[in-house]
C-alpha positions in Angstrom: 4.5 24.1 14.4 2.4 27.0 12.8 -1.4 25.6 13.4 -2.3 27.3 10.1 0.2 25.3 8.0 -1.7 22.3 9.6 -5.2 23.4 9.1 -4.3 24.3 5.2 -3.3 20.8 4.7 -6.1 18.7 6.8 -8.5 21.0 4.1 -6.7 20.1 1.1 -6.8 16.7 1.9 -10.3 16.7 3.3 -11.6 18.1 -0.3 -9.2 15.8 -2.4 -10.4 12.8 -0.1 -14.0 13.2 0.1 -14.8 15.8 -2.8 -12.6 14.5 -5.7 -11.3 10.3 -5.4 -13.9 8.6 -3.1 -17.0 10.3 -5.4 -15.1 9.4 -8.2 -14.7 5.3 -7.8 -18.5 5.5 -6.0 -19.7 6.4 -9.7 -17.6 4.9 -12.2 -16.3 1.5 -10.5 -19.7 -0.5 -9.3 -20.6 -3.4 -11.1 -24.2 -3.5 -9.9 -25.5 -6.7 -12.3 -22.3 -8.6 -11.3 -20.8 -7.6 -7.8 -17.7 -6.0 -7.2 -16.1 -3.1 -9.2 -14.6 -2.5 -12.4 -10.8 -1.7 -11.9 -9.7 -0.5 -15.5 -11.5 3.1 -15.8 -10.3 5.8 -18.4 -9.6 9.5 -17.1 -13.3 10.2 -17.1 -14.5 7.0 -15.5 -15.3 4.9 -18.7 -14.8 1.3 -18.1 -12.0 0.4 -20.9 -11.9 -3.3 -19.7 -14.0 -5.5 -17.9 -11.6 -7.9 -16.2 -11.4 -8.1 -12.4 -8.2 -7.6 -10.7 -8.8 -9.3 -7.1 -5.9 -7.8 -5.3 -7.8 -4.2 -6.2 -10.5 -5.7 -5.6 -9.9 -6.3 -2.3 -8.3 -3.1 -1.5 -11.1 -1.5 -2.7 -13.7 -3.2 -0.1 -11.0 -2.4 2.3 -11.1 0.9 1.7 -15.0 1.4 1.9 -15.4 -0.9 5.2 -12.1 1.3 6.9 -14.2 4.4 5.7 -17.7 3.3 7.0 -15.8 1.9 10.7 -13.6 5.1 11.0 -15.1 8.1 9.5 -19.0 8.0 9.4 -21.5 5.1 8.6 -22.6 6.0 5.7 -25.1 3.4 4.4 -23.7 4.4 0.7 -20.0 3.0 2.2 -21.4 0.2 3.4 -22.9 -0.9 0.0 -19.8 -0.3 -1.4 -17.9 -2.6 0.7 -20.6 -5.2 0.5 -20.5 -5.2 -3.1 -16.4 -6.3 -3.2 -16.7 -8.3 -0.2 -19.9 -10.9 -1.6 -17.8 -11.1 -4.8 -14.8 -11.7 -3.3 -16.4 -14.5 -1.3 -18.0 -16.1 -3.7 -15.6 -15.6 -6.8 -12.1 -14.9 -5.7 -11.0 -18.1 -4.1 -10.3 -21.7 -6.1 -11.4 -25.1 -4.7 -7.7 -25.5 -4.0 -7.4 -22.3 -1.4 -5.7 -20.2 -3.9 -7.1 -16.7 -4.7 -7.1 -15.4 -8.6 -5.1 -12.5 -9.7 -8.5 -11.5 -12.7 -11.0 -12.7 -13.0 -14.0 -12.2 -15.7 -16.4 -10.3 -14.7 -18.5 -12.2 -14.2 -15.7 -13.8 -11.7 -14.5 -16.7 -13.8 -10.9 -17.6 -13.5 -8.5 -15.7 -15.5 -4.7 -15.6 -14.1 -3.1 -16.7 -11.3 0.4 -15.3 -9.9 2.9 -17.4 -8.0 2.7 -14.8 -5.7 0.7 -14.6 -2.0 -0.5 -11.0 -2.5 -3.9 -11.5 -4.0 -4.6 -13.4 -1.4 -3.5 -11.0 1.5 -5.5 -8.0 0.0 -8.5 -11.0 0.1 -8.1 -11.4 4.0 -7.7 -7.6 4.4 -10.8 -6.6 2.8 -13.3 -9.4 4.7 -11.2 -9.0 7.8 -12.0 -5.2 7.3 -16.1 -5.7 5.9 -16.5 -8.0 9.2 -16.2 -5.2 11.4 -18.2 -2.6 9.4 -21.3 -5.7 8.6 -21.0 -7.7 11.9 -20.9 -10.6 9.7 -18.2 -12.9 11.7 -18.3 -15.1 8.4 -16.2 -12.6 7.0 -13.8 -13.1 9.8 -13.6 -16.3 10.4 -12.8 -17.2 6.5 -10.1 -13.9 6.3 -8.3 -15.4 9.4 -8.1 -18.9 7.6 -6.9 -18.2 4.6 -4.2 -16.0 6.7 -3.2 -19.3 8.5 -2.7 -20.9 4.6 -0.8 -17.9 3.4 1.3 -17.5 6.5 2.7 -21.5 5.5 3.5 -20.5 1.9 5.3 -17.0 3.0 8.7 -19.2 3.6 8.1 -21.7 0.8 6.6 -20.0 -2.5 7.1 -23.2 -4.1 3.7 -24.1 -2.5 2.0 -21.6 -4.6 3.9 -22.9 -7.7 7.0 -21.3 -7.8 9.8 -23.1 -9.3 13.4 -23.4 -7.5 15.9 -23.4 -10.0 19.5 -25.8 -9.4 21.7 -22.2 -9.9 19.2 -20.3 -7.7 20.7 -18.6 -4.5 18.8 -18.1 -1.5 17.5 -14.9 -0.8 14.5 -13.1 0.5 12.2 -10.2 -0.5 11.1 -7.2 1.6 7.8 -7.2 0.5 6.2 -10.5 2.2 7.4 -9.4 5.6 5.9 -6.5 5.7 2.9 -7.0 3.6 2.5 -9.6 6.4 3.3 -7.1 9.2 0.5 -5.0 8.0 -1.6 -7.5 7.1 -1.8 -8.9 11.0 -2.6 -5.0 12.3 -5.6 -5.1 9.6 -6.8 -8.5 10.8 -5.9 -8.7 14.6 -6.9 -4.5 15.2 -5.9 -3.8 18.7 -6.0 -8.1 19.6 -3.2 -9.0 18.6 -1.7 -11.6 21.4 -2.2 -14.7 19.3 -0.2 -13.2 16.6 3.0 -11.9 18.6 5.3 -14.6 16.9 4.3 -13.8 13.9 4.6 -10.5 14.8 8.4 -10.9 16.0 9.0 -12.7 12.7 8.0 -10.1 10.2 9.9 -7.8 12.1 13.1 -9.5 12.2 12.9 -10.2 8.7 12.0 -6.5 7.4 15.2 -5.4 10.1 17.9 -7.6 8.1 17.1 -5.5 5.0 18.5 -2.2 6.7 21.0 -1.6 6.1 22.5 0.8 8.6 26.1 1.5 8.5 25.3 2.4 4.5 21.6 4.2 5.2 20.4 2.1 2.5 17.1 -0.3 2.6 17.7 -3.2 0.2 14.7 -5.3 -1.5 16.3 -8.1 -2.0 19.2 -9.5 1.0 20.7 -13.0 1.8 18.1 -15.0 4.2 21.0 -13.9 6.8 20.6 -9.7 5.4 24.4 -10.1 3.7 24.1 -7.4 0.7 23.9 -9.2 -3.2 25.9 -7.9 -5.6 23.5 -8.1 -8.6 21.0 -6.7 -10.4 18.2 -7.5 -7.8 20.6 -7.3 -4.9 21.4 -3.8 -5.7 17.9 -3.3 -6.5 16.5 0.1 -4.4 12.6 1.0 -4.7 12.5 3.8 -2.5 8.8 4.2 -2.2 8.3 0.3 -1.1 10.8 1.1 1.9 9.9 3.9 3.1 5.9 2.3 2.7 8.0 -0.3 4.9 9.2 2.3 7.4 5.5 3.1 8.6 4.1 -0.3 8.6 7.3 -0.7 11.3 6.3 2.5 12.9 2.5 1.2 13.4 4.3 -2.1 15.2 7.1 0.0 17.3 4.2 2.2 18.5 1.8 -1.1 19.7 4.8 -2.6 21.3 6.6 0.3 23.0 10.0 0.0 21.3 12.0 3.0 20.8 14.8 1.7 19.6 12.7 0.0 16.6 10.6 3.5 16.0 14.2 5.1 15.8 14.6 2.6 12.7 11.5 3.3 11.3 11.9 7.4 11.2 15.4 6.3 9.7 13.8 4.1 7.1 11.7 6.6 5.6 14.2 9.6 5.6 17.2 7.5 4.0 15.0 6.1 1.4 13.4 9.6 0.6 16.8 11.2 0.4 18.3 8.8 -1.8 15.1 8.7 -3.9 14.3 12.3 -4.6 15.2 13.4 -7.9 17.1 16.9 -6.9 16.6 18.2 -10.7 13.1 17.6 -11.5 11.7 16.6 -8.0 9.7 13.8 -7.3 10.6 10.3 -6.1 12.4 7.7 -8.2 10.9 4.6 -9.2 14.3 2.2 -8.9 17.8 2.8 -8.4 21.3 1.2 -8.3 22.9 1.2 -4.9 26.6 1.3 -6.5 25.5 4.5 -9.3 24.4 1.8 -12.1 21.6 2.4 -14.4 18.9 0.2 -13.5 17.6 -2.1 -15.9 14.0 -1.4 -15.5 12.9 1.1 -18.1 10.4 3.0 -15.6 13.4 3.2 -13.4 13.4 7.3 -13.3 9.3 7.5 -13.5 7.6 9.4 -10.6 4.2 6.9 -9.6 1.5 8.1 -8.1 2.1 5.2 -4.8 5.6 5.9 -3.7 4.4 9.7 -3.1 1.2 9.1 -1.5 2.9 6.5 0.8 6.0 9.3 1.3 3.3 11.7 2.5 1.9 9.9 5.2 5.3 8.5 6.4 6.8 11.7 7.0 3.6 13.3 8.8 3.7 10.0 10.8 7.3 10.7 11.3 6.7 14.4 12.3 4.2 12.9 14.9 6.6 11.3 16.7 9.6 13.0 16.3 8.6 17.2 16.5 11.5 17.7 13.9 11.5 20.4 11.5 13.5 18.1 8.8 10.2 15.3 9.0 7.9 18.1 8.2 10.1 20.0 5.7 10.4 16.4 3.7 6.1 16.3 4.5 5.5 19.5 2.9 7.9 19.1 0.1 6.1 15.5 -1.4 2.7 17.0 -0.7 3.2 19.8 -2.7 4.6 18.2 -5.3 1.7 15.7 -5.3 -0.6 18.0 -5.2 0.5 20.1 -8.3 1.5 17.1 -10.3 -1.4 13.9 -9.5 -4.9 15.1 -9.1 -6.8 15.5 -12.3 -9.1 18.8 -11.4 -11.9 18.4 -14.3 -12.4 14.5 -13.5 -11.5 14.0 -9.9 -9.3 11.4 -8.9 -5.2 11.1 -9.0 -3.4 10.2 -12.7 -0.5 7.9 -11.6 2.4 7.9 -14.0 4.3 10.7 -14.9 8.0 10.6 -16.5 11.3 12.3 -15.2 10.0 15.9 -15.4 6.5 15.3 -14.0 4.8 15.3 -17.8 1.8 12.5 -17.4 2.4 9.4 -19.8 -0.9 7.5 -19.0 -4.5 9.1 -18.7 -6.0 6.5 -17.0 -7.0 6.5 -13.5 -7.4 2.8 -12.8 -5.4 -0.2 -14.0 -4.5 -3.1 -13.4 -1.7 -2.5 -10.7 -3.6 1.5 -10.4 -6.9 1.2 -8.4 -8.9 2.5 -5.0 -5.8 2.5 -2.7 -3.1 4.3 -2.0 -4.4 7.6 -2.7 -7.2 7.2 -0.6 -5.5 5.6 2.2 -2.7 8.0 2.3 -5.6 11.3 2.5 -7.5 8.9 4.8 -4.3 8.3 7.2 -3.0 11.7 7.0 -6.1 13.5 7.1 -6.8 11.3 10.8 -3.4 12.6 11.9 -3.5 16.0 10.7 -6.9 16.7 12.7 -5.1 15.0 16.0 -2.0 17.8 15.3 -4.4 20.4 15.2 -6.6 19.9 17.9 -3.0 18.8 19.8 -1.9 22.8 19.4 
């Protein structure tokens, strides 16, 4: 690989990173009188509603501690992370164990999902601030509300979630590997109390690929048998191929080619199925038998599924040296690039429809926040200076 194609993209993401989104959510998102940050800001920053979203929350105090332990210490990072991670602490959690979906905020209970995912993003962030503080508080409370969320992962009727008598078994993709990622943020590089857990998640992501057709299904039988309805045909090719390097991660730790062979598959069946070959860009949903999905957004390109695309592929390219892994690299970064990033304001717009025309100006919502833009410069950037300093 030409190290000048290499260089030109470590810079571009270097200045998008550290010039354009991080300065952007350090000025508009801090709540100073209240703690933690305001989620809902307009293209130019302006707060347009004051609610809380925890789960953005917490990946937002992720972000800052992963920054402050892996880039530079920056006292101004630290701040940031101590700000989510105090609130989070003190406002997130119910008496019952439960973490809120919004709050006020002031942090007074507004929603709660029957879902476990606010609460991961809560043990990711104060697993993450512990290491950047040297609080162990943090820690020590992250690592027990993992043990309560790891016992509601097989039975979300423990969170409230109702069984119905006509309801078939059947399992999603995202609580394995949310899990899976979850236990490398928390555990780092000590990871030996977690290996059945470990072994769990990835036998449950495994039965959702889906080799013999190429396919990665979200929604499979508890045994992996395909489900032919809506949900069971139900493709979301940015969530697997998101999938594919949280795998990857796991088969790197552990040494196991056969399962990094999976993963490289994961993400280049998903983003060959997903790319929209008339307009570009990467489809939101799709049919694996040629229906129309029923979800209106189905043929939207989000910001997420082509920031997680990006880093996959470059992770891919990594580990492979194939020209296809970098072709597919080059191709979503360019078409991110050209299509996301909001020059005037800084930061990344995240919806666009079919033809890459934006529908929504905002550049933080209540399912948009300090994420996976960042994370996916952050990640890529790391790599890109390893493949250039590796030629």
């Amino acid at each position: 690989m030409n190290k000048n194609i290499i260089t030109y993209y470590r810079q571009k993401f270097e200045k998008e990173l550290f010039s354009s989104v991080i300065p952007f959510w350090e000025k508009f998102s801090p709540d100073k009188k209240n703690g933690g940050f305001y989620n809902c800001l307009d293209r130019d920053g302006a707060v347009y509603d004051t609610r809380k979203h925890i789960w953005l929350q917490g990946r937002q105090t992720w972000l800052f501690s992963k920054l402050y332990n892996t880039v530079t210490p920056k006292e101004e990072w630290l701040e940031m992370a101590e700000m989510g991670a105090r609130f989070l602490l003190e406002k997130a959690k119910r008496k019952d164990g439960r973490v809120y979906f919004s709050t006020t905020r002031e942090g007074k209970g507004l929603w709660m999902q029957r879902k476990i995912f606010s609460e991961c993003f809560y043990i990711m962030a104060l697993a993450e601030y512990s290491r950047a503080s040297g609080n162990t508080e943090f820690m020590e409370e992250a690592k027990s509300v993992f043990h309560d969320v790891w016992q509601w992962s097989s039975d979300l009727s423990k969170v409230g979630r109702p069984i119905y008598e006509g309801q078939e078994e059947s399992q999603g993709l995202a609580i394995p590997m949310i899990l899976l990622n979850l236990i490398e943020e928390v555990a780092a590089n000590d990871w030996e109390d977690y290996k059945e857990e470990i072994k769990e998640c990835i036998r449950r992501m495994l039965l959702h690929v889906h080799s013999e057709r190429k396919l990665v299904f979200e929604t499979v039988t508890p045994g992996g048998e395909f489900i032919d309805d809506i949900e069971g045909r139900l493709l979301n090719p940015g969530h697997a191929i998101e999938a594919g390097w949280f795998l990857q991660h796991w088969a790197q730790k552990l040494d196991d080619k056969e399962l990094s062979q999976t993963a490289v598959n994961m993400v280049r069946w998903s983003y060959r199925k997903g790319w929209d070959k008339e307009h570009g860009g990467i489809f939101y949903f799709l049919d694996s038998e040629g229906y129309s999905p029923t979800q209106l957004e189905w043929d939207m390109k989000l910001w997420w599924p082509h920031t997680e695309a990006v880093y996959a592929h470059l992770l891919n390219y990594s580990i492979t040296e194939e020209e296809q892994d970098f072709r597919f690299f080059e191709q979503v970064s360019e078409y991110s690039l050209s299509h996301f990033p909001d020059p005037e304001h800084g930061e990344w717009y995240g919806y666009l429809n079919r033809r890459g025309e934006r529908t929504h100006r905002f550049k933080g919502g209540p399912y948009k926040g300090c994420f996976h833009v960042p994370r996916a410069l952050l990640l890529s950037w790391k790599l890109l200076k390893k493949l250039e300093s590796d030629i």
